[in-house]
Each structure stands twice: as structure tokens, then as C-alpha cells.
N, CA, C and O atoms as a CHARMM CRD file, in Angstrom:
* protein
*
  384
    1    1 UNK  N     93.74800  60.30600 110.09200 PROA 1      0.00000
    2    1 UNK  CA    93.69000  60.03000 108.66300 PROA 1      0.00000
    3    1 UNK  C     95.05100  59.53100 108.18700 PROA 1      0.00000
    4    1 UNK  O     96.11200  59.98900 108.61200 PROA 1      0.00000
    5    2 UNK  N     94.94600  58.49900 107.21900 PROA 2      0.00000
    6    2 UNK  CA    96.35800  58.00600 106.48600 PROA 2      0.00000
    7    2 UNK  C     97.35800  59.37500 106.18500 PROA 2      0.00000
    8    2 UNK  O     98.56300  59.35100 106.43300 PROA 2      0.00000
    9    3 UNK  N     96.79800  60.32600 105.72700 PROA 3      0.00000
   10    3 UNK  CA    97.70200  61.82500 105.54700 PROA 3      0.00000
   11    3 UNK  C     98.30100  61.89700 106.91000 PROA 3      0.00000
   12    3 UNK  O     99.43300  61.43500 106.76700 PROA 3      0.00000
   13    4 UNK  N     98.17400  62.15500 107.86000 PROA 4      0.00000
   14    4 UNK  CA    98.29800  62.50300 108.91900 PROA 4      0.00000
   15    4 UNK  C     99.32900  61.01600 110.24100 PROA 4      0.00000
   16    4 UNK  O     99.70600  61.21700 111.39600 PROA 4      0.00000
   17    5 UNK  N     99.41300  60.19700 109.71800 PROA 5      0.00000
   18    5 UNK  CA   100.49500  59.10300 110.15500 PROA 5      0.00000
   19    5 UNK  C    101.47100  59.69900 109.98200 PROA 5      0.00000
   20    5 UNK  O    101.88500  60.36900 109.03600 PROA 5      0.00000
   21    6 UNK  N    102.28700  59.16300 111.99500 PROA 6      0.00000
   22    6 UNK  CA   103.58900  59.08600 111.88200 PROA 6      0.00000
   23    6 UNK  C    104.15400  57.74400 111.84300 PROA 6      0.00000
   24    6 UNK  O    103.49200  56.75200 111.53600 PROA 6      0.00000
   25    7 UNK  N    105.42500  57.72600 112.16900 PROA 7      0.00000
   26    7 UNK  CA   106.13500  56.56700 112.40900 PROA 7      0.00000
   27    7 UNK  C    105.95600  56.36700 114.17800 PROA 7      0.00000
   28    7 UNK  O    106.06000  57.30400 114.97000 PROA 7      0.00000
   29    8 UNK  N    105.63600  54.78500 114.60400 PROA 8      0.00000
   30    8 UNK  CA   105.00900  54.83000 116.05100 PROA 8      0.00000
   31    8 UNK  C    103.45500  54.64700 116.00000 PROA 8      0.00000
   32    8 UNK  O    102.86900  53.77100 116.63600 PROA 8      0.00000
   33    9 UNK  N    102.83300  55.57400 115.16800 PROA 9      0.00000
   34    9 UNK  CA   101.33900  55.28300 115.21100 PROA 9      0.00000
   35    9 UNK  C    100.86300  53.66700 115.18700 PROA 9      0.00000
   36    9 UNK  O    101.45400  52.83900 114.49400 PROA 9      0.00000
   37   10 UNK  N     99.78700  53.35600 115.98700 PROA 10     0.00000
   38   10 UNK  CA    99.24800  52.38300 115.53500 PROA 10     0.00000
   39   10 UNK  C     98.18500  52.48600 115.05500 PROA 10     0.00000
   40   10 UNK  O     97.37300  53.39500 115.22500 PROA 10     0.00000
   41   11 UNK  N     98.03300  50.87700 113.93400 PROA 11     0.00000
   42   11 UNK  CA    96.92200  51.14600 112.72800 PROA 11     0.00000
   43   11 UNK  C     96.56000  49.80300 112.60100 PROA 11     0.00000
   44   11 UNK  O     97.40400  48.93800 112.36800 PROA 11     0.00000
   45   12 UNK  N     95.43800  49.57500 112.72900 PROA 12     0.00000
   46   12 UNK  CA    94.40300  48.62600 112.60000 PROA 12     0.00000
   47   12 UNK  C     94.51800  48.70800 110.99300 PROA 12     0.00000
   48   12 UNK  O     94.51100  49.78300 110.39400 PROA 12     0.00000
   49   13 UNK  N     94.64300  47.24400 110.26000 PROA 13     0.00000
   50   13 UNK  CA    94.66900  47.11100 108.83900 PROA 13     0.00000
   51   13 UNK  C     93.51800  46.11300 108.74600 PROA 13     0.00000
   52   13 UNK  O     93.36500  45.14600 109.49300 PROA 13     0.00000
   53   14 UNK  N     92.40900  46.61600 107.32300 PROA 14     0.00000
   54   14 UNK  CA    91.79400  45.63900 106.80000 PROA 14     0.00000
   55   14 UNK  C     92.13500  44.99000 105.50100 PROA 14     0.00000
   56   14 UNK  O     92.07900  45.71800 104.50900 PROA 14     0.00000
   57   15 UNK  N     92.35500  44.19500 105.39800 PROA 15     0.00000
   58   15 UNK  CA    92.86000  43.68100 103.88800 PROA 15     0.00000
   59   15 UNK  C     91.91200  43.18900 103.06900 PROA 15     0.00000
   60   15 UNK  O     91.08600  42.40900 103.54400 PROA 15     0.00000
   61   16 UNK  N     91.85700  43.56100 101.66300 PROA 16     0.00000
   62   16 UNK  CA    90.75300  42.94200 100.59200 PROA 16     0.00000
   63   16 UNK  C     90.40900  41.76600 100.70800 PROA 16     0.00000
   64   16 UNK  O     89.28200  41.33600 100.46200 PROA 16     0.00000
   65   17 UNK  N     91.65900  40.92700 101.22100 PROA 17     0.00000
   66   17 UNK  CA    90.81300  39.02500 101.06100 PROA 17     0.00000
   67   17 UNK  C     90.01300  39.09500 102.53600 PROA 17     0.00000
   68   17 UNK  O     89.24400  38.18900 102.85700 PROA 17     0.00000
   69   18 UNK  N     90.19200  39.92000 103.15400 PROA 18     0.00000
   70   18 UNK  CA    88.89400  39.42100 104.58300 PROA 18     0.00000
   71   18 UNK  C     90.34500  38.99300 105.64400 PROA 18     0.00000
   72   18 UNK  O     91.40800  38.42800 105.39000 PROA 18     0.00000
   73   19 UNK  N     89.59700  39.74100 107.25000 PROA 19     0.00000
   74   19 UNK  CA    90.73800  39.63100 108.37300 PROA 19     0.00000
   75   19 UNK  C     91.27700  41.18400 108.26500 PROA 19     0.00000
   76   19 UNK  O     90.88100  42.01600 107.44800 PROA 19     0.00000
   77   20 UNK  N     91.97100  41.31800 108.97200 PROA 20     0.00000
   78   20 UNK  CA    92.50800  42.38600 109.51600 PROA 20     0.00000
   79   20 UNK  C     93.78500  42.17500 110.38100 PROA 20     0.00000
   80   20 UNK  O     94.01700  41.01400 110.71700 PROA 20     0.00000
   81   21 UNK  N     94.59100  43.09300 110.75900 PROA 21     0.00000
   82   21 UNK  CA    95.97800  43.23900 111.70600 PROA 21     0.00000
   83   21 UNK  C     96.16800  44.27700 112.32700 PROA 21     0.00000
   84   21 UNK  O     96.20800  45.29900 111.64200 PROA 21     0.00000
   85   22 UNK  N     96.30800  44.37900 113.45800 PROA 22     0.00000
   86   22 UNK  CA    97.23800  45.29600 114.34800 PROA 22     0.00000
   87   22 UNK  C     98.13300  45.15300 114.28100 PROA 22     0.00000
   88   22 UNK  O     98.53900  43.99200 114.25000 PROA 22     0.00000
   89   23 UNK  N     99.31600  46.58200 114.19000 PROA 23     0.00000
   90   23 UNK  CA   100.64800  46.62000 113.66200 PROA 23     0.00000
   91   23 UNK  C    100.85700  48.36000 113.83000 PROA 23     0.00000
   92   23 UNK  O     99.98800  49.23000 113.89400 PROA 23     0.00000
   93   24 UNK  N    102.17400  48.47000 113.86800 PROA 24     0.00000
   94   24 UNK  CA   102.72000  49.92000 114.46200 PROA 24     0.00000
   95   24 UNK  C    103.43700  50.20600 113.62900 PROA 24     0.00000
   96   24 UNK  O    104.44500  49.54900 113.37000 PROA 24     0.00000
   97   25 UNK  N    102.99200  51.52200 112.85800 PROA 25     0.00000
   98   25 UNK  CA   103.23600  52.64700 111.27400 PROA 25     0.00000
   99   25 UNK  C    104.91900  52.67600 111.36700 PROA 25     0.00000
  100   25 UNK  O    105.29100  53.45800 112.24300 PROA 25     0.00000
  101   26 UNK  N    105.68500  52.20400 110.87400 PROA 26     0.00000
  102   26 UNK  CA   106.87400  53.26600 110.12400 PROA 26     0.00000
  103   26 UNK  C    106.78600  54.14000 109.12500 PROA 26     0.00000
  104   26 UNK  O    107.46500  55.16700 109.14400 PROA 26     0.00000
  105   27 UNK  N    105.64100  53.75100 107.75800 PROA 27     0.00000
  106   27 UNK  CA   105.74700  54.89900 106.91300 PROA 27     0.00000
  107   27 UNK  C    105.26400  54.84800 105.78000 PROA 27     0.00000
  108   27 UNK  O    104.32000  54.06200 105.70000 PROA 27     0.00000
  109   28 UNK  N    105.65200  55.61600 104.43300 PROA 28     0.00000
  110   28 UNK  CA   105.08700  54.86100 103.25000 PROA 28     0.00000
  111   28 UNK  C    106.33000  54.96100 102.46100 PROA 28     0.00000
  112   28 UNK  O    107.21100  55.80500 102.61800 PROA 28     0.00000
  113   29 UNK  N    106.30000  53.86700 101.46900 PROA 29     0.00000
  114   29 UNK  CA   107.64400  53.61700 100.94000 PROA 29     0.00000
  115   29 UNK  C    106.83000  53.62800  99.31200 PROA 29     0.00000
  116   29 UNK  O    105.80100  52.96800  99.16800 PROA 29     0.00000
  117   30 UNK  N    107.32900  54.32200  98.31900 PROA 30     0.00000
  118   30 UNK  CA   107.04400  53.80000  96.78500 PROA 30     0.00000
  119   30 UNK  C    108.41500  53.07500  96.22500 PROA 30     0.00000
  120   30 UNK  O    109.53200  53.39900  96.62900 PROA 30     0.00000
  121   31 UNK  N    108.24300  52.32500  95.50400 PROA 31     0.00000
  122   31 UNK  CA   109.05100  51.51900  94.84500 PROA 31     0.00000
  123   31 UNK  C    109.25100  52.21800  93.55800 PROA 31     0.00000
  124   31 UNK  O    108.65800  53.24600  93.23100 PROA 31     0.00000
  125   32 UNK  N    110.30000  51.46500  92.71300 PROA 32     0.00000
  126   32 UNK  CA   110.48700  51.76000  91.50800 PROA 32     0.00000
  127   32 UNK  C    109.34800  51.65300  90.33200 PROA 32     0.00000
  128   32 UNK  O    109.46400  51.95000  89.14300 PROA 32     0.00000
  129   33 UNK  N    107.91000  50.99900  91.21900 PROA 33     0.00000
  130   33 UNK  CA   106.97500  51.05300  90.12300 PROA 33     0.00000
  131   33 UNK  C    105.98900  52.02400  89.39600 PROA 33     0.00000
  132   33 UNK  O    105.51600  51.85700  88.27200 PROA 33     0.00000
  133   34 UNK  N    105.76300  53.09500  90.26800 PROA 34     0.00000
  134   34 UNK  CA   106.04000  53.50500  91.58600 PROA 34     0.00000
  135   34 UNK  C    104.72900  53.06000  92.14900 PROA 34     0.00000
  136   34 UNK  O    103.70200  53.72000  91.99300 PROA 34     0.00000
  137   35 UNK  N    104.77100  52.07000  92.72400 PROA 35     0.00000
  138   35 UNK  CA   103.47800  51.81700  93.57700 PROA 35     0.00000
  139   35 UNK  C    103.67100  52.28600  95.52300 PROA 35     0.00000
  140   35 UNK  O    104.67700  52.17500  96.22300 PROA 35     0.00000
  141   36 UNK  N    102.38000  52.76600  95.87300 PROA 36     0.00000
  142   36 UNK  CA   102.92400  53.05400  97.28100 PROA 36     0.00000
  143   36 UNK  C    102.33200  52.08700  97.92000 PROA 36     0.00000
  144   36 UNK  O    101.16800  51.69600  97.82600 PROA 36     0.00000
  145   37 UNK  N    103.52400  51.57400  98.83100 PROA 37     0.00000
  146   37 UNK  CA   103.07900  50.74500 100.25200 PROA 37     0.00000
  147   37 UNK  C    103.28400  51.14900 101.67100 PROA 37     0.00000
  148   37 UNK  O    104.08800  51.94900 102.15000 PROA 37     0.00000
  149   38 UNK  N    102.51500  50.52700 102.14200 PROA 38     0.00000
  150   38 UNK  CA   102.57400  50.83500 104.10400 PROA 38     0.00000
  151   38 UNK  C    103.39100  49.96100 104.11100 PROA 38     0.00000
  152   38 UNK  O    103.48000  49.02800 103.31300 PROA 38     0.00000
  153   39 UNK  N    104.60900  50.39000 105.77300 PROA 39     0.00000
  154   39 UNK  CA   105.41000  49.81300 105.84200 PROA 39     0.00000
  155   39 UNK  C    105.66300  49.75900 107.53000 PROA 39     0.00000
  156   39 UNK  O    106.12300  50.69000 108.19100 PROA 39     0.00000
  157   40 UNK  N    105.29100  48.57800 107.99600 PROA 40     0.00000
  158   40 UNK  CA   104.53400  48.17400 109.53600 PROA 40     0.00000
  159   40 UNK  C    105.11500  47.26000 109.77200 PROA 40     0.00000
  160   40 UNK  O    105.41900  46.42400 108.92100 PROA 40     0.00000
  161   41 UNK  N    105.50500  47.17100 111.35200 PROA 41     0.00000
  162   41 UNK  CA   106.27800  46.24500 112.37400 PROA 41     0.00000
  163   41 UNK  C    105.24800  45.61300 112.85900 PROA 41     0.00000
  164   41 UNK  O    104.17600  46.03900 113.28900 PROA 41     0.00000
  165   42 UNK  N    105.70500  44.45700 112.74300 PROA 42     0.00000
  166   42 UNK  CA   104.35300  43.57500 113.66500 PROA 42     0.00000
  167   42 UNK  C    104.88300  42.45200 114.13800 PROA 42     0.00000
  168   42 UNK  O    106.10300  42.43800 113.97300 PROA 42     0.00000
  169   43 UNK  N    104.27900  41.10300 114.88000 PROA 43     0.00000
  170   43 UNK  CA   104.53200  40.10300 114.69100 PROA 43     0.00000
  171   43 UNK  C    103.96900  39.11400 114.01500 PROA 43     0.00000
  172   43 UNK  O    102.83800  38.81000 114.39200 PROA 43     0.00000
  173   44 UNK  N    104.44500  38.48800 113.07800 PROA 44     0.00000
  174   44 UNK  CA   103.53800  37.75900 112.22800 PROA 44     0.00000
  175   44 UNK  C    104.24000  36.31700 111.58300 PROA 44     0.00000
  176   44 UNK  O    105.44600  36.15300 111.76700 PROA 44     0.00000
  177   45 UNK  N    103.72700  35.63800 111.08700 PROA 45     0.00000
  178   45 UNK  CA   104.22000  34.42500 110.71200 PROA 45     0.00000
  179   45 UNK  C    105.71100  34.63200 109.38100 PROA 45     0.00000
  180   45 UNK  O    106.89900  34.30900 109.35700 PROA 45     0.00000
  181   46 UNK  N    104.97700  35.17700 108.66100 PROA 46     0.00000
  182   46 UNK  CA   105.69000  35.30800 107.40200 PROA 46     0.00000
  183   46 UNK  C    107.04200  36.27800 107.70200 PROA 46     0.00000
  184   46 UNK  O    107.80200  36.60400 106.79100 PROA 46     0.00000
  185   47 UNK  N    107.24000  36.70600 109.14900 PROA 47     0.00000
  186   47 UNK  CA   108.87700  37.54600 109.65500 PROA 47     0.00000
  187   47 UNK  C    109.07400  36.09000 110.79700 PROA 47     0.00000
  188   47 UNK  O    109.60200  36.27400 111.89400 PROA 47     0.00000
  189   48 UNK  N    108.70600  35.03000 110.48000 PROA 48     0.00000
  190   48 UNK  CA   109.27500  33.88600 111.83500 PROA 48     0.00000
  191   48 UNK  C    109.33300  34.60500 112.92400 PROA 48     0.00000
  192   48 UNK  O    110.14500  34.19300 113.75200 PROA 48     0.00000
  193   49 UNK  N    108.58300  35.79300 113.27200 PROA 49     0.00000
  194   49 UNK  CA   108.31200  36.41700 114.41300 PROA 49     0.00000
  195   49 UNK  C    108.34400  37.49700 114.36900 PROA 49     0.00000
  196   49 UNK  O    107.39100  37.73400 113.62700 PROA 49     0.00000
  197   50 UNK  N    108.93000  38.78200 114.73400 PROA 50     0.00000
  198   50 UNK  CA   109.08600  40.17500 114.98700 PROA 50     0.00000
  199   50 UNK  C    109.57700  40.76100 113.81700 PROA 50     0.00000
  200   50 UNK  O    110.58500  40.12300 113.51300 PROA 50     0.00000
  201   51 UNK  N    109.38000  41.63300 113.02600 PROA 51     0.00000
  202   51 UNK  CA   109.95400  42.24300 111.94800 PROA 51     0.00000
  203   51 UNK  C    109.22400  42.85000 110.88800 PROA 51     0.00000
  204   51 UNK  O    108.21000  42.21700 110.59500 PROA 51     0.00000
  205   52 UNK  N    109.45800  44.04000 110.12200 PROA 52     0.00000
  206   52 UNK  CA   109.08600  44.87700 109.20900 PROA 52     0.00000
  207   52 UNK  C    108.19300  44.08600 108.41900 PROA 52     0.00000
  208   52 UNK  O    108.21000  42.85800 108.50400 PROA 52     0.00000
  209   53 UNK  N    107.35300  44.75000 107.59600 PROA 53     0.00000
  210   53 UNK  CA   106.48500  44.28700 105.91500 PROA 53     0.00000
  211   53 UNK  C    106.52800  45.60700 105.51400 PROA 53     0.00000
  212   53 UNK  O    106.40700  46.67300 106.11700 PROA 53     0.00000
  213   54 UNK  N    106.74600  45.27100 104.24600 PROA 54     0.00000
  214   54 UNK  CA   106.32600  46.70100 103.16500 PROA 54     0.00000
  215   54 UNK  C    105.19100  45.60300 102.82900 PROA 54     0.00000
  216   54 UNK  O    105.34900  44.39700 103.01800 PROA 54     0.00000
  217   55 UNK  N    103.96000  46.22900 102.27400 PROA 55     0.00000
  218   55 UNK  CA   102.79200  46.09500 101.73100 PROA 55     0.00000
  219   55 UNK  C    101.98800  47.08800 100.96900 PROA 55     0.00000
  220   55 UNK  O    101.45700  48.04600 101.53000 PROA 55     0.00000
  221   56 UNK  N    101.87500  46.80700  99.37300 PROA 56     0.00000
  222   56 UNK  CA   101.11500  47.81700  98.64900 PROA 56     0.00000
  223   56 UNK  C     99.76500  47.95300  99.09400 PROA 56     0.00000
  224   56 UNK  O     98.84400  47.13700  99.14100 PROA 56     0.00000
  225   57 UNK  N     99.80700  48.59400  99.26300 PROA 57     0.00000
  226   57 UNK  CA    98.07100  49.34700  99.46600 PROA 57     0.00000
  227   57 UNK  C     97.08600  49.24500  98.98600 PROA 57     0.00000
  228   57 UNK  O     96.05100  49.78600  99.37300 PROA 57     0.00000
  229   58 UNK  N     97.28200  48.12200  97.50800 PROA 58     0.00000
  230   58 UNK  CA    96.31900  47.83400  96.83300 PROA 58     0.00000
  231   58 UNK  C     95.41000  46.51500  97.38500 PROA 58     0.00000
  232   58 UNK  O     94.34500  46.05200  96.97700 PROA 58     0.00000
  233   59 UNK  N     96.49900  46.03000  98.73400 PROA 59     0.00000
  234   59 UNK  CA    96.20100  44.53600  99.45400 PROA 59     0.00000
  235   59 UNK  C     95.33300  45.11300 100.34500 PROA 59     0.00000
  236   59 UNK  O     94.90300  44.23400 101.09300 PROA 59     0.00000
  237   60 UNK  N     94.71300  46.59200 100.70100 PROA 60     0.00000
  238   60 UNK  CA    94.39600  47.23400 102.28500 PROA 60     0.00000
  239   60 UNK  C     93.23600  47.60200 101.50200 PROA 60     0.00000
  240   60 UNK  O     93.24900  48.20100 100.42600 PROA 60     0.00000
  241   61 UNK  N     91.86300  47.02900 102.38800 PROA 61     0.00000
  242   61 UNK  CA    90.47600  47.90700 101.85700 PROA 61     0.00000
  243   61 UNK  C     90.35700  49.03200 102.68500 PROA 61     0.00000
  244   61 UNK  O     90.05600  50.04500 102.05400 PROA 61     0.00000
  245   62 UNK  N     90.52900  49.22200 104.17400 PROA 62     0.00000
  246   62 UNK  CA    91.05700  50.43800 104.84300 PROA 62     0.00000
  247   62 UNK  C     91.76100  49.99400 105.87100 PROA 62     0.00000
  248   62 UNK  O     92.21700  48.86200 106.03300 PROA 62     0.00000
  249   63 UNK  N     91.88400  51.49200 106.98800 PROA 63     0.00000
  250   63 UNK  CA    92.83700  50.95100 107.93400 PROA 63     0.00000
  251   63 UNK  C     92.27300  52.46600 108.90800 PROA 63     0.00000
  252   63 UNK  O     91.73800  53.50300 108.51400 PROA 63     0.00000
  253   64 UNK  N     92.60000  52.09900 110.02900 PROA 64     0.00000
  254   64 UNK  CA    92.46000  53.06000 111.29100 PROA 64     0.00000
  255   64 UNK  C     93.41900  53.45300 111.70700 PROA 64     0.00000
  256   64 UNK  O     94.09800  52.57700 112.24300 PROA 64     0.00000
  257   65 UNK  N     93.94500  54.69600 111.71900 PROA 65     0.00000
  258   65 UNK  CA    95.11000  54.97100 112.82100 PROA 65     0.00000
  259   65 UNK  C     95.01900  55.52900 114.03100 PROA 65     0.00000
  260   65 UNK  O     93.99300  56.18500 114.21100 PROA 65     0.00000
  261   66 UNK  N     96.02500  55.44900 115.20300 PROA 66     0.00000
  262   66 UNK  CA    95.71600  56.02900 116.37200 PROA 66     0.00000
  263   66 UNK  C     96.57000  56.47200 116.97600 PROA 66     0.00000
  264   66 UNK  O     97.48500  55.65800 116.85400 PROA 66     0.00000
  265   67 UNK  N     96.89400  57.27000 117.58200 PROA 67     0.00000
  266   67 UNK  CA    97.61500  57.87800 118.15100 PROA 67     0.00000
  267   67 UNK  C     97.92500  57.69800 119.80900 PROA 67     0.00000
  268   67 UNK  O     96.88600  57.87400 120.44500 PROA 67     0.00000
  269   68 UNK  N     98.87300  57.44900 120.50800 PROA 68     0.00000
  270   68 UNK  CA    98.88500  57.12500 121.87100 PROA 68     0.00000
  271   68 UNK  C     99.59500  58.71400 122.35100 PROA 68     0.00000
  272   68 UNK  O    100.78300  58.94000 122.11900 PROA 68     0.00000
  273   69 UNK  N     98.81400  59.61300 122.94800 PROA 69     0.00000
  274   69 UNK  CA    99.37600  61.29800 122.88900 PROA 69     0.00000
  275   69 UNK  C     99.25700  61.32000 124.69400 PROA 69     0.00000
  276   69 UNK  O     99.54900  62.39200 125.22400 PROA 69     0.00000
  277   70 UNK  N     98.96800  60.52100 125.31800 PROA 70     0.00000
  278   70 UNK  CA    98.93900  60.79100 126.75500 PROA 70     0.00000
  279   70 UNK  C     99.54100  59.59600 127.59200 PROA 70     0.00000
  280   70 UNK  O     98.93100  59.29800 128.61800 PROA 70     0.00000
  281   71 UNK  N    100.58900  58.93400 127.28800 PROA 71     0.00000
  282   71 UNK  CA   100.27700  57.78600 128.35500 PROA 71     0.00000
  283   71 UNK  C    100.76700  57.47800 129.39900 PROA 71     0.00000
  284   71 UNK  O    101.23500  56.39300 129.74400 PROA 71     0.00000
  285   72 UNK  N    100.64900  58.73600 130.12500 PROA 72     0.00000
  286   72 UNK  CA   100.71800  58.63700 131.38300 PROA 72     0.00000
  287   72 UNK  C     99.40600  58.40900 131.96600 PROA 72     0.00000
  288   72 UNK  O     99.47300  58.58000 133.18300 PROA 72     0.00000
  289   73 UNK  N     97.82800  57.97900 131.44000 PROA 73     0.00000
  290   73 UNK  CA    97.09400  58.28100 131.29900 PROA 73     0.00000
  291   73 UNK  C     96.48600  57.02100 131.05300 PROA 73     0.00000
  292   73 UNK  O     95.29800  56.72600 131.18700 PROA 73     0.00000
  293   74 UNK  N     97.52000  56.24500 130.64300 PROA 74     0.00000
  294   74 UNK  CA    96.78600  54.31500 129.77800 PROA 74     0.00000
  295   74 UNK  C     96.30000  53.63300 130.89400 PROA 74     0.00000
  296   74 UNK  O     95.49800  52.72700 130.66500 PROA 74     0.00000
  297   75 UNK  N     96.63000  53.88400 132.14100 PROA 75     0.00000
  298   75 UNK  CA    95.75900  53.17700 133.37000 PROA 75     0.00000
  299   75 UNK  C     94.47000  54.10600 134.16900 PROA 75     0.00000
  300   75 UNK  O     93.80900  53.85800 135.17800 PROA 75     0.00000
  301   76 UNK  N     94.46600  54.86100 133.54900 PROA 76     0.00000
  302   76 UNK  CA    93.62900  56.03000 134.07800 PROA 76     0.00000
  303   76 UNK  C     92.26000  56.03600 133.27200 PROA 76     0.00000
  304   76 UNK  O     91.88200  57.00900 132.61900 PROA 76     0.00000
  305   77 UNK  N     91.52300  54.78300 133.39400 PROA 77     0.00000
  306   77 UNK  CA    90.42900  55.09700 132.92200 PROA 77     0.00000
  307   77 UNK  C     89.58700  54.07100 133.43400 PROA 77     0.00000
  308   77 UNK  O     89.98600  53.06500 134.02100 PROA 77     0.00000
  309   78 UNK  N     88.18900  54.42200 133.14100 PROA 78     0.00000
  310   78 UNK  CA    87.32400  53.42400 134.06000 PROA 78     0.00000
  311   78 UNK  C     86.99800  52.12000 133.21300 PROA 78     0.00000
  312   78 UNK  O     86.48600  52.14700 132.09400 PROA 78     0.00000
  313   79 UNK  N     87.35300  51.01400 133.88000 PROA 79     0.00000
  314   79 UNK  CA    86.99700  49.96600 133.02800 PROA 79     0.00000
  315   79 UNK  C     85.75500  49.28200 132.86300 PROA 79     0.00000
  316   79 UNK  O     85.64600  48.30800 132.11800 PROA 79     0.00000
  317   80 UNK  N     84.54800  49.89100 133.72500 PROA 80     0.00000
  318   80 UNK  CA    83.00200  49.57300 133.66900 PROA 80     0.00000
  319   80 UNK  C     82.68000  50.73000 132.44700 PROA 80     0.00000
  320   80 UNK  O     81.51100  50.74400 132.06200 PROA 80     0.00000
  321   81 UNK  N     83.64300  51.72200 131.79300 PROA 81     0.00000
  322   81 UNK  CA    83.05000  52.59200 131.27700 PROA 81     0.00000
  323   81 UNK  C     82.40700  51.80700 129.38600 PROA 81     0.00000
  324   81 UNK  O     83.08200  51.12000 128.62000 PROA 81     0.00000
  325   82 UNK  N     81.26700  52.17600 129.24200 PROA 82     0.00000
  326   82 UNK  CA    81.11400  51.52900 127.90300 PROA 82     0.00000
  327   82 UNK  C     82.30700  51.73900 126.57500 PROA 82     0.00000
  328   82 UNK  O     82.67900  52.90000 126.40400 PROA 82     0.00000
  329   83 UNK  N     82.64200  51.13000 126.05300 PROA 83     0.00000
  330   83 UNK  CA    83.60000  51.77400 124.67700 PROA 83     0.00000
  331   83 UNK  C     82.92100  51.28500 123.24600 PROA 83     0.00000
  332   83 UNK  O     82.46000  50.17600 122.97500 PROA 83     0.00000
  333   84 UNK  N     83.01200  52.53200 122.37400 PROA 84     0.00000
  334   84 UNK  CA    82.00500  53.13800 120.94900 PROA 84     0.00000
  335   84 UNK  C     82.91000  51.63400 120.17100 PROA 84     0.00000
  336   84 UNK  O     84.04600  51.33100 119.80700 PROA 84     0.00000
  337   85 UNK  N     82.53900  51.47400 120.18900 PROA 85     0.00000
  338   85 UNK  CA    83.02500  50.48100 118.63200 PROA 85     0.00000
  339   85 UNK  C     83.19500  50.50300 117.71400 PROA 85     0.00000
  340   85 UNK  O     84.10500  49.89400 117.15100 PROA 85     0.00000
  341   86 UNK  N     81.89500  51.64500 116.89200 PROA 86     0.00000
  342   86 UNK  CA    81.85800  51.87000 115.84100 PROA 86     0.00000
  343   86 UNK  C     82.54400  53.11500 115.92800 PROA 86     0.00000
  344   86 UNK  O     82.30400  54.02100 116.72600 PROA 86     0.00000
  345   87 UNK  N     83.61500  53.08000 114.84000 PROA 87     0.00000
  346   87 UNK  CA    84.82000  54.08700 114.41100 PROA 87     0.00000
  347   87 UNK  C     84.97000  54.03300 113.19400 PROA 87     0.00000
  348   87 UNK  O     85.15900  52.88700 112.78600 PROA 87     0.00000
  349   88 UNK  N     84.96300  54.74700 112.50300 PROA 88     0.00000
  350   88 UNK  CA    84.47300  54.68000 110.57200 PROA 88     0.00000
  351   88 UNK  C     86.37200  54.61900 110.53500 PROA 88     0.00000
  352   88 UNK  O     87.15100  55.36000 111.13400 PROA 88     0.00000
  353   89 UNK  N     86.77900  53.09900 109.31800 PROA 89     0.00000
  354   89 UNK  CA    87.51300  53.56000 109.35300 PROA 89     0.00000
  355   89 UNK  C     87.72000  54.30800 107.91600 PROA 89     0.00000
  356   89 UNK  O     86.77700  54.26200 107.12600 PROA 89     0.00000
  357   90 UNK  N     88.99400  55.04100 107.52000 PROA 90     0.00000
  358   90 UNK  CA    89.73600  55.52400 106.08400 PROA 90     0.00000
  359   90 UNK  C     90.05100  54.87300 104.91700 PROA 90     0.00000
  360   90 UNK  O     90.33000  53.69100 105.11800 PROA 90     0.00000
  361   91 UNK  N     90.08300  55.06900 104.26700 PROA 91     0.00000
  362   91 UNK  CA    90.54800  54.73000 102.79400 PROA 91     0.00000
  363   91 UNK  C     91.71700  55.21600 102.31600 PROA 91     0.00000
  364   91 UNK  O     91.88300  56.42400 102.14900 PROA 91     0.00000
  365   92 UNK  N     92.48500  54.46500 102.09500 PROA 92     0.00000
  366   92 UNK  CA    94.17200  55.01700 101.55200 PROA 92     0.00000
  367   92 UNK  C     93.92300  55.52100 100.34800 PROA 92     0.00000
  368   92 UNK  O     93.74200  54.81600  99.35500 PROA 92     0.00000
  369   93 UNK  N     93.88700  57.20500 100.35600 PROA 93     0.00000
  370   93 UNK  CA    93.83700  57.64400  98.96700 PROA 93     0.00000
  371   93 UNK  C     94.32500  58.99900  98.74700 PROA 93     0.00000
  372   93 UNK  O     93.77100  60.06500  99.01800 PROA 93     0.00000
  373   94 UNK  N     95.46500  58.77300  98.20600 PROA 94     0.00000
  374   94 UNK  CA    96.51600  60.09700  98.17300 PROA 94     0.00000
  375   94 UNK  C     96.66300  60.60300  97.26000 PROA 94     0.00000
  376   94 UNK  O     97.09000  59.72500  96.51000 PROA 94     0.00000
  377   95 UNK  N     96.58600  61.81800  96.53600 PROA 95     0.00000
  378   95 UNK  CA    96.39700  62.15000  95.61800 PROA 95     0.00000
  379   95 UNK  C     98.14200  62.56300  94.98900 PROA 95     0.00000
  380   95 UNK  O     99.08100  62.95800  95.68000 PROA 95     0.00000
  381   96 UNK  N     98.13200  62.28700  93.36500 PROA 96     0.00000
  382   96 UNK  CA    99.77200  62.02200  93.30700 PROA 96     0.00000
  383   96 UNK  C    100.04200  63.61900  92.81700 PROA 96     0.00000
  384   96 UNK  O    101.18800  64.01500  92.60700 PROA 96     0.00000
């Protein structure tokens, strides 16, 4: 759950205009408005390559997070095995 992100996590983002991103959690940042945004390393056009975004949350319809807690373990699995797809994701909604 968005409560439950660290910094490192990765999080599948859906955004309101349609599309989505993979990108790895640093955190949540509020501004002086105080609006809160996610604030994710990725690679993307708009950093001319590698580098931070803050993004308000009002741009995110949800997002998935995940946790990598074993990976000694990331080659250790069967690759004929079927994988669930459907994974409900969250809604950023924090109560102030």
C-alpha cells in the first residue's frame, strides 16, 4: 500500500491522461502548497535521461508498489510457471 512505501521500492504508476511508468520510490515530498507529490527515479525523456521527478498525485489515478525482500532468489524461479496479472492496484489517499 502507498502507506507502507519505502525509498528503493518499486512502483508501477498510472497517470489520469492514460499510460503508465515504472520507476523506483524515494518518497513523498509536500510543497509549500501544501500539495503532496511522489518523488521517483526513473529514466525518462523530460530528465535527458536518468534523474529524479517530484509529481503531485493529483497527475496518478493509481499506482502498485513492490517490494524486492529476497533477491537472492530473482533467478530462482520457474519460467514455464504461469504469472497472475491481475493485481488490484491502490489509490493514493492519505488522510491529513
Amino acid at each position: 500500500k502507498p502507506e507502507d512505501a519505502l525509498p528503493g521500492d518499486f512502483v508501477n504508476i498510472i497517470w489520469n491522461s492514460g499510460g503508465g511508468h515504472s520507476v523506483v520510490f524515494l518518497g513523498w515530498y509536500k510543497d509549500e502548497s501544501p500539495i503532496l507529490n511522489l518523488v521517483y527515479w526513473s529514466s525518462q525523456k523530460s530528465t535527458n535521461g536518468l534523474g529524479d521527478v517530484v509529481v503531485p498525485i493529483e497527475k496518478i489515478k493509481n499506482v502498485k508498489f513492490v517490494r524486492l525482500t529476497n533477491p537472492q532468489n530473482i533467478f530462482a524461479f520457474d519460467p514455464l510457471k504461469e504469472v497472475n496479472r491481475k493485481i488490484s492496484p491502490n489509490i493514493i489517499n492519505f488522510e491529513e
